[in-house]
BAPA-16556 format. One record per residue: x, z, y of N, C-alpha, C in turn; residue number from 0. Coordinates in steps of 0.2 Angstrom, whole numbers, padded with zeros to 4 digits. Layout:
X, Z, Y, X, Z, Y, X, Z, Y, NUM
...
end
This chain:
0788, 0526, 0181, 0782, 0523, 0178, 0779, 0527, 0172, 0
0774, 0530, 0174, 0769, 0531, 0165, 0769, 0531, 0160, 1
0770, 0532, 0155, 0771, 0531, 0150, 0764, 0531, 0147, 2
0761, 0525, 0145, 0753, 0524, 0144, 0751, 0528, 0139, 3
0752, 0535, 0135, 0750, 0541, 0132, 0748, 0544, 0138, 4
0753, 0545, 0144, 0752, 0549, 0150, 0746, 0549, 0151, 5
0745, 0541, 0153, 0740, 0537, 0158, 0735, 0539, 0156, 6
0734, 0539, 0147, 0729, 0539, 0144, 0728, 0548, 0145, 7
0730, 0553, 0145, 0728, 0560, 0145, 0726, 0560, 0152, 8
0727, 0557, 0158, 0727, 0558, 0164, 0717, 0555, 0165, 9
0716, 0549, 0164, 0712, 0545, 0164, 0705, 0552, 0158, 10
0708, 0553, 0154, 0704, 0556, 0149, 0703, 0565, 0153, 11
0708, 0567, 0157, 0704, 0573, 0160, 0702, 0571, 0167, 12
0702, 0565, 0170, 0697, 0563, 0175, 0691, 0563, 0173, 13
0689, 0560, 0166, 0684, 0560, 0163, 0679, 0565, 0162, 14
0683, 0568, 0158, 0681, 0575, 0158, 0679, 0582, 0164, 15
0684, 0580, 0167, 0682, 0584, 0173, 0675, 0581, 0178, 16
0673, 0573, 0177, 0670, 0572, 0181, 0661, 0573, 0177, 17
0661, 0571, 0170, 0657, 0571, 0165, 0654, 0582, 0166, 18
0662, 0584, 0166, 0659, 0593, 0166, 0655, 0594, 0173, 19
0657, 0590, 0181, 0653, 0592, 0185, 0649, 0588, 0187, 20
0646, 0582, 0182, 0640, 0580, 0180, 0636, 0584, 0176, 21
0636, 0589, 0171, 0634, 0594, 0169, 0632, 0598, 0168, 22
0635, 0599, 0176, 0634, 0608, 0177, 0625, 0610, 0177, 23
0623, 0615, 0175, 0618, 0616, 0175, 0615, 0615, 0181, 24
0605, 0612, 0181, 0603, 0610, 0187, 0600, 0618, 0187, 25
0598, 0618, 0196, 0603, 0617, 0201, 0606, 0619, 0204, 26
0612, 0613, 0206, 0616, 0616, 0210, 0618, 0616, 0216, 27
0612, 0614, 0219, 0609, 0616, 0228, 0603, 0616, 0231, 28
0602, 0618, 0234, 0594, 0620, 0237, 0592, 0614, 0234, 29
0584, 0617, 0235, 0580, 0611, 0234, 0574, 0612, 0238, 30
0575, 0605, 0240, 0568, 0603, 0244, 0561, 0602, 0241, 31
0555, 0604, 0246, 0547, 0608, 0243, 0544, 0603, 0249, 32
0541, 0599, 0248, 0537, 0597, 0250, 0531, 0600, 0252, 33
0526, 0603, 0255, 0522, 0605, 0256, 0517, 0602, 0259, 34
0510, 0597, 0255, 0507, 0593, 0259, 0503, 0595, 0265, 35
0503, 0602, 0267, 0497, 0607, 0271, 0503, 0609, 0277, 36
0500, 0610, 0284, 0502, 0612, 0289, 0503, 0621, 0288, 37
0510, 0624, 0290, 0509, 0630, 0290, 0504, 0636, 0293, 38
0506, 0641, 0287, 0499, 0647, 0288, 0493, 0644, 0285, 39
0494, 0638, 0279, 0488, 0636, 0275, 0488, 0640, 0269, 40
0484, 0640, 0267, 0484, 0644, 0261, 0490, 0642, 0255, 41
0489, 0634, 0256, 0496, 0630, 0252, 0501, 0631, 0254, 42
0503, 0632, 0260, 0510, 0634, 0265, 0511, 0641, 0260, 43
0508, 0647, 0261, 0510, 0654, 0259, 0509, 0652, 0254, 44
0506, 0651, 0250, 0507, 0653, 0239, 0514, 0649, 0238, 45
0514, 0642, 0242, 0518, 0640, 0238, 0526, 0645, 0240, 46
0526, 0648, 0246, 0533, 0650, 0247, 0532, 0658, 0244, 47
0528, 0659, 0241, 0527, 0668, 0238, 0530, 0664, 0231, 48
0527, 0658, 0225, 0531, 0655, 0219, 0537, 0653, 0220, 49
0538, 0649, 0225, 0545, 0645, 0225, 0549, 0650, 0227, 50
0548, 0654, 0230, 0555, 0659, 0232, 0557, 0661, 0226, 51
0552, 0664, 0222, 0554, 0669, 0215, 0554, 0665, 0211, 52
0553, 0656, 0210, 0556, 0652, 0206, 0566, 0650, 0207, 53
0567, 0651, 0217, 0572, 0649, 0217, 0579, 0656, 0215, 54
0573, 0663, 0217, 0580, 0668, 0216, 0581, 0669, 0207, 55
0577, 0667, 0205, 0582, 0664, 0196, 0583, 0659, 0195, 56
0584, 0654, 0200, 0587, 0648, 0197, 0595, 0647, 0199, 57
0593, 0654, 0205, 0600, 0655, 0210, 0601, 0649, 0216, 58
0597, 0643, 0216, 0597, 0643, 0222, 0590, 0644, 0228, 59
0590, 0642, 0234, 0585, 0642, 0242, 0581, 0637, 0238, 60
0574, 0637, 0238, 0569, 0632, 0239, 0569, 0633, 0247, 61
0568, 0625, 0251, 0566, 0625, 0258, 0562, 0621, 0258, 62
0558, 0625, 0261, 0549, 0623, 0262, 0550, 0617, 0268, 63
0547, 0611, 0267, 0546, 0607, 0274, 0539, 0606, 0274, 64
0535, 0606, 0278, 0529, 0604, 0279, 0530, 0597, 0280, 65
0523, 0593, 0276, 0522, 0587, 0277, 0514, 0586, 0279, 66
0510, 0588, 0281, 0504, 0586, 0282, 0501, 0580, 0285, 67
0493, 0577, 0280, 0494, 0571, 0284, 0489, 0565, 0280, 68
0484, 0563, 0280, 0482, 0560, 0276, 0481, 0562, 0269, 69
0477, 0568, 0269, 0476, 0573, 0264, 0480, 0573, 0257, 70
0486, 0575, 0260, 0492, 0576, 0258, 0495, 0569, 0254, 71
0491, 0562, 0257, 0493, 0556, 0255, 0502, 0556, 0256, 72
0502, 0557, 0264, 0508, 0555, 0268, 0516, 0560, 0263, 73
0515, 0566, 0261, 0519, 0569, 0256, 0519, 0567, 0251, 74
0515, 0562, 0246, 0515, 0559, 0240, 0518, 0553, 0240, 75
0517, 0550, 0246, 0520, 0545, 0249, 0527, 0545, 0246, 76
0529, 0550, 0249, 0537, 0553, 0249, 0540, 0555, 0243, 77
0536, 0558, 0238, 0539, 0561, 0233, 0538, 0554, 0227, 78
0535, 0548, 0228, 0534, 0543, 0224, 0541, 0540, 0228, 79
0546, 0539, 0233, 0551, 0537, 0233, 0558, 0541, 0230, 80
0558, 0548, 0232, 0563, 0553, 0230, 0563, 0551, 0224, 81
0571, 0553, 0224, 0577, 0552, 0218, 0576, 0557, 0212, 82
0576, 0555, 0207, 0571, 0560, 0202, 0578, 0562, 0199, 83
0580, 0569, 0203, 0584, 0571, 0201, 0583, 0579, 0201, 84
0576, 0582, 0205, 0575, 0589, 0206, 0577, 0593, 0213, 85
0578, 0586, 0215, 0582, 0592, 0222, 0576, 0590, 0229, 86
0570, 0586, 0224, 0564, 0586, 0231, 0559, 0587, 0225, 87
0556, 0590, 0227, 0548, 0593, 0225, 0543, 0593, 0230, 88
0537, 0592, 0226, 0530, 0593, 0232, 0525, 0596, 0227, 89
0523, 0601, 0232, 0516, 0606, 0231, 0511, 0602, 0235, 90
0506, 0599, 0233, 0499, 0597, 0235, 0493, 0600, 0231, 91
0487, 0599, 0234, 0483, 0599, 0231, 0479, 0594, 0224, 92
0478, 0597, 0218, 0474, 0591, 0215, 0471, 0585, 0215, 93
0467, 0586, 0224, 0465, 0581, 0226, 0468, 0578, 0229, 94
0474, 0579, 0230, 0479, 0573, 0234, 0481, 0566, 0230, 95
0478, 0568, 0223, 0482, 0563, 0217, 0476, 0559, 0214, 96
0470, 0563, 0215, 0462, 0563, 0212, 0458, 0560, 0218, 97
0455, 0564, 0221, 0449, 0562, 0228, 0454, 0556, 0230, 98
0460, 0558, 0234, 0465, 0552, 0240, 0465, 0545, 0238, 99
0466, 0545, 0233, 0468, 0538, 0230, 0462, 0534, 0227, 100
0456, 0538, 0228, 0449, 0534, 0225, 0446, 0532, 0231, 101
0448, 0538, 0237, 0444, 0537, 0243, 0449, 0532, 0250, 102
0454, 0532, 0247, 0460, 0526, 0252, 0465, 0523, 0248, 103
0463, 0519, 0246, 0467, 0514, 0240, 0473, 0510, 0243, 104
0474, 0511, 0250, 0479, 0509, 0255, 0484, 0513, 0254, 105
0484, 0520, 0252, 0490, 0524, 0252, 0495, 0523, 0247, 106
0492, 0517, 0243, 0496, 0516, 0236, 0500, 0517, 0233, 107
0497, 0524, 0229, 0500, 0529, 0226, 0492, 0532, 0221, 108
0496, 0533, 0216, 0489, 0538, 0208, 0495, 0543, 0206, 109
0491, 0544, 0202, 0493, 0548, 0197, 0500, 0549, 0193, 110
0501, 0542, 0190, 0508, 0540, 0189, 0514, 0540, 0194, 111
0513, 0543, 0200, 0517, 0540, 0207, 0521, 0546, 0206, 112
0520, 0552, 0202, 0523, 0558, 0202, 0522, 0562, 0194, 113
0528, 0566, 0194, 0528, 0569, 0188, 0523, 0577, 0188, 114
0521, 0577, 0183, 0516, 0585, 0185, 0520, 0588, 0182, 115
0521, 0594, 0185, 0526, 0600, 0182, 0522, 0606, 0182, 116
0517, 0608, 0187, 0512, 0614, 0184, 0509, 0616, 0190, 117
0504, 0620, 0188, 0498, 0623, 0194, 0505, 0627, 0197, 118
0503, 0630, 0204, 0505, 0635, 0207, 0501, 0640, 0208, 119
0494, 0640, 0209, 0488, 0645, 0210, 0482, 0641, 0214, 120
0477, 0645, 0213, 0471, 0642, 0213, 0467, 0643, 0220, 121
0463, 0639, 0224, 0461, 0639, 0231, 0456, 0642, 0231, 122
0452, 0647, 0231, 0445, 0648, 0232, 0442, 0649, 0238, 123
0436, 0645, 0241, 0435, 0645, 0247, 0429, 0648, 0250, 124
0428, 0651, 0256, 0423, 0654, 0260, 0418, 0649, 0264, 125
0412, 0650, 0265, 0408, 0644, 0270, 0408, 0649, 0275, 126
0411, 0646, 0280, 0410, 0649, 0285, 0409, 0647, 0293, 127
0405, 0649, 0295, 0401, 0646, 0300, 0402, 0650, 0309, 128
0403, 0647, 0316, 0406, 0650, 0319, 0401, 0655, 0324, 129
0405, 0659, 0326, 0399, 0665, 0327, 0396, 0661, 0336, 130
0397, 0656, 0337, 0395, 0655, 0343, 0390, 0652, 0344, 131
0388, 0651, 0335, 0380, 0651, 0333, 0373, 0654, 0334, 132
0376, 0661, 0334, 0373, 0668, 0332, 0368, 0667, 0327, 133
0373, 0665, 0323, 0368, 0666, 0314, 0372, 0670, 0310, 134
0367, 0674, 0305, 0373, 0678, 0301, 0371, 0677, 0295, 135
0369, 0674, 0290, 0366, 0672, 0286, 0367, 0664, 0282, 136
0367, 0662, 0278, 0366, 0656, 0275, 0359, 0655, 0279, 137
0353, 0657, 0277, 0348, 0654, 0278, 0346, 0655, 0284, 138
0350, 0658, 0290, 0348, 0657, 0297, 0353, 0651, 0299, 139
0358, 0650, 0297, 0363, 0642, 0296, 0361, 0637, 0296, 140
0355, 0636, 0291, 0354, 0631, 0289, 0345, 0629, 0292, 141
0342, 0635, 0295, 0337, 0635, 0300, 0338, 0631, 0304, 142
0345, 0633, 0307, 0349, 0632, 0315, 0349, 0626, 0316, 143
0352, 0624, 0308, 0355, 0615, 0310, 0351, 0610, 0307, 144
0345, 0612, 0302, 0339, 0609, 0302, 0334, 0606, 0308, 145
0338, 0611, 0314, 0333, 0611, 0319, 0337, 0608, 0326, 146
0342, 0606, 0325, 0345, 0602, 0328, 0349, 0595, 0323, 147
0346, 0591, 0320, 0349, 0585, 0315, 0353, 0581, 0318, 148
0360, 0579, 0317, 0366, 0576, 0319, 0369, 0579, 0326, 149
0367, 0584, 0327, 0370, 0588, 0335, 0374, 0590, 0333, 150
0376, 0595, 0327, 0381, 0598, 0326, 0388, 0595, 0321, 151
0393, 0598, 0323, 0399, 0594, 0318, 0402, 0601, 0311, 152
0403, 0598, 0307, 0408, 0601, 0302, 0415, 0598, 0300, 153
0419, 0604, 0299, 0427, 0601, 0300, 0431, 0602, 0295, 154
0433, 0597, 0292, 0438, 0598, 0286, 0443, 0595, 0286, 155
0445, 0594, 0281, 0452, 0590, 0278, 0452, 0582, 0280, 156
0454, 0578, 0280, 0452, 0571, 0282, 0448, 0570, 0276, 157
0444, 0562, 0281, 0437, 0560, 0277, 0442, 0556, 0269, 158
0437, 0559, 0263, 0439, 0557, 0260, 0445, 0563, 0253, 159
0446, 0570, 0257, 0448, 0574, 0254, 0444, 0579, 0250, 160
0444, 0581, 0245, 0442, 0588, 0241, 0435, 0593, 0246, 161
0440, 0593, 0253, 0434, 0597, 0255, 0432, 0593, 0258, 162
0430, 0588, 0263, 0426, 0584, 0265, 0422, 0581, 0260, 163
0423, 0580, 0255, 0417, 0577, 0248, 0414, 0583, 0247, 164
0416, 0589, 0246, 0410, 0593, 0243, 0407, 0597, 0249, 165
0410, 0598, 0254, 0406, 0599, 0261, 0400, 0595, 0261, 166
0401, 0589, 0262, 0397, 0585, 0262, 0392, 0582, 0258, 167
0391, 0584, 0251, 0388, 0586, 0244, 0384, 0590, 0247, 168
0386, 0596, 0248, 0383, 0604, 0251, 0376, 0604, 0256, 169
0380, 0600, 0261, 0376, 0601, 0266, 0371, 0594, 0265, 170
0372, 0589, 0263, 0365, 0583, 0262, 0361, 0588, 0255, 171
0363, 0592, 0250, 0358, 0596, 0247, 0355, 0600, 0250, 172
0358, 0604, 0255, 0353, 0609, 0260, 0350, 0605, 0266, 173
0348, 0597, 0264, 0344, 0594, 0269, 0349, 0595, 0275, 174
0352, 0595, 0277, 0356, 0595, 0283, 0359, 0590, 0286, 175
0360, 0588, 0291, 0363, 0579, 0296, 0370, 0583, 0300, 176
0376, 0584, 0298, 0381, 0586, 0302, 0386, 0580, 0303, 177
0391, 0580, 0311, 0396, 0576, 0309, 0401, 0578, 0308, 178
0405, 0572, 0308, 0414, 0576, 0301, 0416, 0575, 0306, 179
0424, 0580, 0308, 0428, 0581, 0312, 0435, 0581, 0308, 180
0437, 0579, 0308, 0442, 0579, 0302, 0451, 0581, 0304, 181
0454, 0586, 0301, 0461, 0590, 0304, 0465, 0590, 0298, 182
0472, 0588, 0300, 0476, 0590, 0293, 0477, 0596, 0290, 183
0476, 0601, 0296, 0479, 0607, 0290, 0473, 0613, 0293, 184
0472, 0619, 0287, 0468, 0623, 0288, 0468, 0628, 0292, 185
0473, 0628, 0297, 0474, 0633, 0301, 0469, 0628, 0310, 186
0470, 0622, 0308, 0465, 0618, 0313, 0459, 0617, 0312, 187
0456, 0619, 0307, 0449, 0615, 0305, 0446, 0624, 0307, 188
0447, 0629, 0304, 0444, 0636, 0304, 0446, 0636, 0312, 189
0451, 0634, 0316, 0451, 0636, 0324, 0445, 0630, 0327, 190
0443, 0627, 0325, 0441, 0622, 0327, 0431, 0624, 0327, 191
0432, 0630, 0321, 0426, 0632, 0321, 0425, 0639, 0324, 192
0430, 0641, 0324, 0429, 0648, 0330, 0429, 0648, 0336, 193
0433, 0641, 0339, 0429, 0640, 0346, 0425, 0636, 0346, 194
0420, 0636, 0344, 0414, 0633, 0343, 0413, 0623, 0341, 195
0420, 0620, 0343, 0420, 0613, 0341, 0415, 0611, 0335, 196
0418, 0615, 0331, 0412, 0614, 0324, 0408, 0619, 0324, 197
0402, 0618, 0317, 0399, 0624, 0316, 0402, 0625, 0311, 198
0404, 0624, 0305, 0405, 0625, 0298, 0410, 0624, 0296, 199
0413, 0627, 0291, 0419, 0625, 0285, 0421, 0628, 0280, 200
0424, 0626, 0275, 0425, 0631, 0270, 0431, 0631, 0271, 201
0435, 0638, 0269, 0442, 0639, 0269, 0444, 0645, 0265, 202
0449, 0642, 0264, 0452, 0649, 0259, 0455, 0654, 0266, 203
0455, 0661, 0262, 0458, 0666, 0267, 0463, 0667, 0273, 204
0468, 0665, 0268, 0474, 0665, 0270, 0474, 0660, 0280, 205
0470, 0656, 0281, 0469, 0652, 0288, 0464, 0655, 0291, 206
0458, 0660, 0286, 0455, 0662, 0292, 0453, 0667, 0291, 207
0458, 0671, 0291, 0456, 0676, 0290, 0456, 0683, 0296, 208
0460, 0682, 0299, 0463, 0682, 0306, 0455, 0681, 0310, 209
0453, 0674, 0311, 0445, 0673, 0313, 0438, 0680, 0312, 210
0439, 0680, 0306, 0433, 0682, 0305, 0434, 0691, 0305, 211
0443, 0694, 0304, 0444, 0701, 0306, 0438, 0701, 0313, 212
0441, 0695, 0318, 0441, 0697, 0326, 0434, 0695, 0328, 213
0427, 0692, 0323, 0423, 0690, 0322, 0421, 0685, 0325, 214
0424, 0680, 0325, 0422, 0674, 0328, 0422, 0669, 0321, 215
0422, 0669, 0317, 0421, 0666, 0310, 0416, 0669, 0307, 216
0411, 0668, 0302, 0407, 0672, 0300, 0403, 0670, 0293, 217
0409, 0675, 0291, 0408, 0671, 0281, 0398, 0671, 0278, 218
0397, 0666, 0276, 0390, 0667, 0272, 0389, 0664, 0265, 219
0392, 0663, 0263, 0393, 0662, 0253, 0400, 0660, 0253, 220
0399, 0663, 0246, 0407, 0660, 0241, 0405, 0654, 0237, 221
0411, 0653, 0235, 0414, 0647, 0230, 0414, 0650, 0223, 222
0415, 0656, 0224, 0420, 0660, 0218, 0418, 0667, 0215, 223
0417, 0668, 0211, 0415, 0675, 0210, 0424, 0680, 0210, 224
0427, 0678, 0214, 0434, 0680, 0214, 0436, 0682, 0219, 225
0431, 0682, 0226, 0430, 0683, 0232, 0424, 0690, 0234, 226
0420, 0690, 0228, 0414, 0696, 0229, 0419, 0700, 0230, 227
0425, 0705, 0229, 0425, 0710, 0229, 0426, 0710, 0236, 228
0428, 0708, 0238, 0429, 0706, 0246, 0422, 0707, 0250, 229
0418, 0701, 0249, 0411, 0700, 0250, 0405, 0703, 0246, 230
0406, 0708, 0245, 0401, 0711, 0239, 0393, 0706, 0239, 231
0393, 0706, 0245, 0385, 0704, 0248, 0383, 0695, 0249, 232
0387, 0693, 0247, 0388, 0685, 0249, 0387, 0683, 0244, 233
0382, 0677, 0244, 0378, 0672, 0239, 0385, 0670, 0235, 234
0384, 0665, 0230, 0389, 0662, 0228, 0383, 0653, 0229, 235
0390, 0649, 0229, 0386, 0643, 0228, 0381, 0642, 0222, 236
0383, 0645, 0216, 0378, 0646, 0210, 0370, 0646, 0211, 237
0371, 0653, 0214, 0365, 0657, 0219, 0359, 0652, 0221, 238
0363, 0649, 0224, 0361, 0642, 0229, 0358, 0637, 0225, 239
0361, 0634, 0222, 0363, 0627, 0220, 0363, 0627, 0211, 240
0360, 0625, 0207, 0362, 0627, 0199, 0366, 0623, 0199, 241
0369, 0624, 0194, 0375, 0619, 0191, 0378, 0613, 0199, 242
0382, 0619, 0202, 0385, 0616, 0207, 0392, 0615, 0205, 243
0393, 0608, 0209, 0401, 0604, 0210, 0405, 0610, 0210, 244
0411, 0609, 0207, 0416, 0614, 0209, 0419, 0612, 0213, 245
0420, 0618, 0217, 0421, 0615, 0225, 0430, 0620, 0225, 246
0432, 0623, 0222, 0439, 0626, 0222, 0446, 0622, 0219, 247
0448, 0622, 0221, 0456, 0617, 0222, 0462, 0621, 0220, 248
0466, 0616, 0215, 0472, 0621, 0213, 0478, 0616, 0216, 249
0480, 0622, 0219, 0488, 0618, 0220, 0495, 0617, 0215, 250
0495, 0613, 0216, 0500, 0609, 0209, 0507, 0606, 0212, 251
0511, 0610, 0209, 0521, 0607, 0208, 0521, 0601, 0204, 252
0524, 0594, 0209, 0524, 0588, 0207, 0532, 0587, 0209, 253
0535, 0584, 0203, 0542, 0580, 0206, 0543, 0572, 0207, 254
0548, 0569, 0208, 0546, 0561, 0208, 0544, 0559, 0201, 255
0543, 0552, 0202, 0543, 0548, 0195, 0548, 0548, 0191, 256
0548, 0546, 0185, 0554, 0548, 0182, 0558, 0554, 0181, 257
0557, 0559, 0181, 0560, 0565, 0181, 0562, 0569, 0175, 258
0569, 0569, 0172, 0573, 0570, 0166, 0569, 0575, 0164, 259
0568, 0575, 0158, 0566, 0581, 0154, 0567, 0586, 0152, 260
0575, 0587, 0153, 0578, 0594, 0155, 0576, 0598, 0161, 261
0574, 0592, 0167, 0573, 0596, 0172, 0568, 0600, 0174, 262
0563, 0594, 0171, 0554, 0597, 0171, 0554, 0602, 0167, 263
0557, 0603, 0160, 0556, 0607, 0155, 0560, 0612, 0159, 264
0562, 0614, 0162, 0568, 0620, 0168, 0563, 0624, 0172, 265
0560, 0617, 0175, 0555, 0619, 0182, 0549, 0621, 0177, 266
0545, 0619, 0174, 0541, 0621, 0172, 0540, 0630, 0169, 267
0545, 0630, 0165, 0549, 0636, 0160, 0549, 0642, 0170, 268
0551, 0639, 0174, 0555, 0645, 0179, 0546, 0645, 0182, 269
0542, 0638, 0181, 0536, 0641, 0185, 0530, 0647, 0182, 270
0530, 0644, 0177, 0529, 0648, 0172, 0529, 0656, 0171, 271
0537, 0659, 0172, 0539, 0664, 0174, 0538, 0666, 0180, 272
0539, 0664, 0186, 0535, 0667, 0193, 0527, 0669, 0192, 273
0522, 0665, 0187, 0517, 0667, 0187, 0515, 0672, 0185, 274
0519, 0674, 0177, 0517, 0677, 0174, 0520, 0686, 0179, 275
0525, 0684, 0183, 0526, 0691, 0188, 0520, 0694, 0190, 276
0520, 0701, 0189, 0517, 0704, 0194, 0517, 0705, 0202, 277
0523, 0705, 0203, 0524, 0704, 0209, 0520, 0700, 0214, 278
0520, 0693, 0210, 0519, 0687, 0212, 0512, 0686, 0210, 279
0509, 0689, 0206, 0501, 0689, 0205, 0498, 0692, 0210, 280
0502, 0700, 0213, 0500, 0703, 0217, 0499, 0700, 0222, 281
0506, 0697, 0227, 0505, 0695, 0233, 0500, 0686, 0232, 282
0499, 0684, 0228, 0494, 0678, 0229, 0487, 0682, 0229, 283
0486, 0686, 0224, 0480, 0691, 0226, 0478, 0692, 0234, 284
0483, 0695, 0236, 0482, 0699, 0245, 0481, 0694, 0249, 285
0483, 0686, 0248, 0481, 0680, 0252, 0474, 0679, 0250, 286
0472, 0680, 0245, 0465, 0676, 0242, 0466, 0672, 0236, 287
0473, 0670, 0234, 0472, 0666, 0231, 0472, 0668, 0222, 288
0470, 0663, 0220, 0471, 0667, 0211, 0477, 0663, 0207, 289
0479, 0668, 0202, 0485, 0664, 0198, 0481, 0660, 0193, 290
0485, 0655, 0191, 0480, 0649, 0187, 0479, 0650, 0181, 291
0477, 0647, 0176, 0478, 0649, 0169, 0484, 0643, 0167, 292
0487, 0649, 0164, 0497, 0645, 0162, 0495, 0638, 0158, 293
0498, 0633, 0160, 0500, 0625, 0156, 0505, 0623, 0155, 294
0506, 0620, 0153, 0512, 0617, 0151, 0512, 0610, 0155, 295
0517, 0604, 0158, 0515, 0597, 0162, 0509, 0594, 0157, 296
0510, 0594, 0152, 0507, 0590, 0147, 0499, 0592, 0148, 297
0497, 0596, 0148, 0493, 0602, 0151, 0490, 0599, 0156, 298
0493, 0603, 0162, 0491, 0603, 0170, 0488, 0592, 0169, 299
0494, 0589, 0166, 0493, 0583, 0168, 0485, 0580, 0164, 300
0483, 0584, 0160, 0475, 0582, 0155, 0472, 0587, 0161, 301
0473, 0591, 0164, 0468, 0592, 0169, 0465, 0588, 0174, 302
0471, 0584, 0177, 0471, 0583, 0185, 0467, 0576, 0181, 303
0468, 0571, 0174, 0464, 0565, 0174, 0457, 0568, 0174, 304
0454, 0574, 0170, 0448, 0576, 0171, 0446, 0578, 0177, 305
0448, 0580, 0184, 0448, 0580, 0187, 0445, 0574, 0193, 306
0454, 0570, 0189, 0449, 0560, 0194, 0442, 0559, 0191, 307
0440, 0562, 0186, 0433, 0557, 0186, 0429, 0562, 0187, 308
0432, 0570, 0188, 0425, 0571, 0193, 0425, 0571, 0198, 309
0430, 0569, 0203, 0429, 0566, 0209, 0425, 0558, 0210, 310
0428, 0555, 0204, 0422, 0547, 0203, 0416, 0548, 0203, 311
0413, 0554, 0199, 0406, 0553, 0200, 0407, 0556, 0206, 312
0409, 0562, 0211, 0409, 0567, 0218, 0406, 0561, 0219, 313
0411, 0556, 0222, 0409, 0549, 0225, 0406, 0546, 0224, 314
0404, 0543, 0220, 0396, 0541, 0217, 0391, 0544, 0221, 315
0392, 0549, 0220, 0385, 0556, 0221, 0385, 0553, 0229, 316
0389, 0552, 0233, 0388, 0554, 0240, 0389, 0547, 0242, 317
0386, 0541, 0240, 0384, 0534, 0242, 0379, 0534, 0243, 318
end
């Protein structure tokens, strides 16, 4: 039998061994990425050019799962139950947390439903219109569909997302009557206009770019003067429209509720670094996308409120 000094060293290095690999520095195995967007979106590619070079100095795999779905509702869903412990994260866009929750109060889920840990990079988008129109212009587009009112369709994100509110802003400003087609991810909504389904959409590069090489997409303004050098000759919405809605979308690293502040304070610090790379400025650049200007959660999270209420007025504006 033990001698209860024994019992007691014995109990005392279970402790300790259990308490040390309680401990260990986070993480200490892959972690799962959320991705509210269908692959080959613009959010699918930026997120996996940061998360990579987030995971190869944290030492472990980020793996990417696609969740698309209810304007990245169905992903929020998700990360509002995970275990707030860092080993699931979710990349969506601003408006998954902003526009979704003002415009389907069924998904229930705000802003509190997840931790903000930081941008990842910024969405800038093209209006682009399908060459099966033979317009080449903004103002041969909107000739086109002036003169055809409610025959033609435009296709976005589900009704109620980022870009179906400011599409739809756009186009009632340009006098115009389109119908909404609505596709989870950006590699459907730009196919959907290069086979002629719709006429219109805006999109970042990365989905359609491939389209408008092989000229069946046919870019006619920006969003962004971060696009001109691309499109030297393409209006901006400014051009257009004074004091226009901003229509560009940043995608944002969210973890559960709850999320320990050693870990946010980790993730934040490791996203941080990935921006500030060249590397990784570069290849976000080659997609289209831009690197954000660096925040802190505290930060990012004062954006996305000022955000919700510019989407409350969006909404307002389009009743």
């Amino acid at each position: 039998m033990l001698r209860p000094s024994r019992r007691l060293l014995i109990c005392l290095a279970a402790f300790l061994v259990a308490d040390v690999a309680h401990a260990q520095k986070y993480p200490t195995q892959p972690i799962q990425v959320l991705v509210a967007n269908g692959p080959g979106s613009a959010s699918d590619v930026g997120t996996r050019v940061v998360l990579n070079k987030m995971a190869s100095s944290m030492g472990q795999p980020a793996v990417i799962i696609n969740r698309p779905g209810a304007g990245g509702g169905l992903a929020a869903q998700a990360i509002a139950k995970a275990a707030p412990d860092g080993y699931t994260l979710l990349m969506a866009t601003d408006s998954t947390y902003t526009a979704i929750p003002l415009t389907n109060k069924a998904m229930g889920y705000d802003l509190n439903s997840a931790t903000t840990i930081g941008a990842i990079a910024e969405i800038h988008s093209t209006l682009l219109v399908s060459a099966t129109l033979n317009v080449k212009t903004l103002d041969e587009f909107v000739a086109f569909a002036k003169a055809r009112p409610g025959q033609l369709n435009y296709s976005t994100f589900e009704k109620g997302s980022a870009s179906q509110l400011w599409l739809d802003w756009f186009l009632k400003r340009m006098g115009l009557q389109l119908q909404h087609i609505p596709f989870k991810s950006g590699p459907e909504l730009v196919t959907a206009v290069a086979t002629g389904d719709a006429a219109v959409t805006t999109s970042s590069l990365p989905s359609s770019q491939g389209y408008i090489d092989a000229g069946k997409l046919i870019p006619v303004m920006l969003t962004s003067p971060s696009l001109k050098s691309r499109f030297p000759n393409l209006p901006l919405v400014s051009d257009i429209i004074p004091d226009p809605i901003e229509p560009n979308t940043t995608m944002v690293l969210f973890g559960p509720p709850g999320l320990p502040a050693e870990i946010l304070n980790l993730l934040s610090s490791e996203l941080l670094k990935a921006q500030a790379s060249s590397d990784v400025q570069d290849a976000l650049a080659r997609i289209g996308l831009a690197s954000p200007v660096p925040a802190t959660p505290e930060e990012e999270a004062r954006r996305m409120a000022r955000k919700l209420k510019e989407y409350t007025v969006l909404i307002n504006r389009n009743r």
